[in-house]
C-alpha positions as CSV (number, residue, x, y, z in Angstrom):
1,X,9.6,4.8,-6.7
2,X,6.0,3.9,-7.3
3,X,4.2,3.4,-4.2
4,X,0.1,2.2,-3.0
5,X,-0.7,3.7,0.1
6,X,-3.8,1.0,1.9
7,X,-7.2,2.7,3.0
8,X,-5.7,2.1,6.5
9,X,-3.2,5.2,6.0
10,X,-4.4,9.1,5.7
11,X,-4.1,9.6,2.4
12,X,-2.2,12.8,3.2
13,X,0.8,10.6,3.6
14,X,0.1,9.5,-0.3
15,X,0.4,13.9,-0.8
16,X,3.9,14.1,1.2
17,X,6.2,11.4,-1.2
18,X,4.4,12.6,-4.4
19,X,5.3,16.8,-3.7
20,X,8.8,15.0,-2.9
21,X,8.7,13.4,-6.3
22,X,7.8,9.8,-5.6
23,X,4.9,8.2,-8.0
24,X,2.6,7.5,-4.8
25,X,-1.3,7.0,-4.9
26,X,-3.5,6.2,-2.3
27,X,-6.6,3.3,-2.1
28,X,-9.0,6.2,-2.0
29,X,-7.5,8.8,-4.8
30,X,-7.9,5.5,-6.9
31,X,-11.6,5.3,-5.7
32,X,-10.6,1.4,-4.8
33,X,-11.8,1.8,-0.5
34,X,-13.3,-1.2,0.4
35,X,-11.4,-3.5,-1.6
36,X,-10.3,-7.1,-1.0
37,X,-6.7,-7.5,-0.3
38,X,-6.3,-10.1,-3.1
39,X,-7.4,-7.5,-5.3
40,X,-5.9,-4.8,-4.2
41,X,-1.8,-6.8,-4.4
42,X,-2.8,-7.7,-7.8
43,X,-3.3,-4.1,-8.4
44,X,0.1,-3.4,-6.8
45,X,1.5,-5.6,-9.0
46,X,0.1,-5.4,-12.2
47,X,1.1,-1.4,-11.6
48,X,4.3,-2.2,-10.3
49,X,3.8,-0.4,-6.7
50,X,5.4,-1.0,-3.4
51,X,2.3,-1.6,-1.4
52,X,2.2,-0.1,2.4
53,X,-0.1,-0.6,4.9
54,X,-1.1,-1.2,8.7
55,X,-2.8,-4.8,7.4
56,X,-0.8,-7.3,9.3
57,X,-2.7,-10.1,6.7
58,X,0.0,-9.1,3.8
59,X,3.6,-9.7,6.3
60,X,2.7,-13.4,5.8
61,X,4.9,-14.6,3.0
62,X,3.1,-18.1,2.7
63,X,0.3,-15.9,1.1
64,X,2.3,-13.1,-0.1
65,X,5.4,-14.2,-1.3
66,X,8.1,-11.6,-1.4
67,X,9.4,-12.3,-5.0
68,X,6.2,-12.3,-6.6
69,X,5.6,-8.6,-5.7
70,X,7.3,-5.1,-6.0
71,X,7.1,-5.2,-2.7
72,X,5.0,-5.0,0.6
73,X,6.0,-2.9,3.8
74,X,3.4,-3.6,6.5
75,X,4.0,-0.6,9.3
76,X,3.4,-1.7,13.0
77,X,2.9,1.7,14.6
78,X,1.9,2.3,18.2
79,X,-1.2,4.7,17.3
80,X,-3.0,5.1,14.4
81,X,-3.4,8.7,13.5
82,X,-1.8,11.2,11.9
């Protein structure tokens, strides 16, 4: 599974699933922080990469259509950190 982890996650997280075996990479191993989300899905899919995030701006699938990517998972989590 190849997955892009947004700048809103540790990038630890992007550590765990690759030891595990997964083809994950992170917004700031890629040097890519700061980038506009338009940019950064067109990344995820020219690369073929599940994106996931805490950006609630990528769950609408008027802009973001589900078919046209690998896919998106947008996390709703009660607290930020690790």
């Amino acid at each position: 599974m190849k997955i892009k982890f947004d700048e809103n996650l540790p990038i630890d997280v992007a550590d765990v699933l690759a030891a595990a075996g997964h083809d994950a990479e992170s917004v700031y191993s890629e040097g890519l922080e700061g980038i506009q989300d338009r940019e950064l899905i067109t990344i995820c899919k020219k690369e073929q990469r599940i994106l996931i995030t805490l950006d609630y701006d990528f769950s609408n699938i008027l802009i973001y259509p589900p078919e046209k990517y690998e896919g998106i998972i947008v996390l709703r989590v009660e607290q930020q950190n690790k």
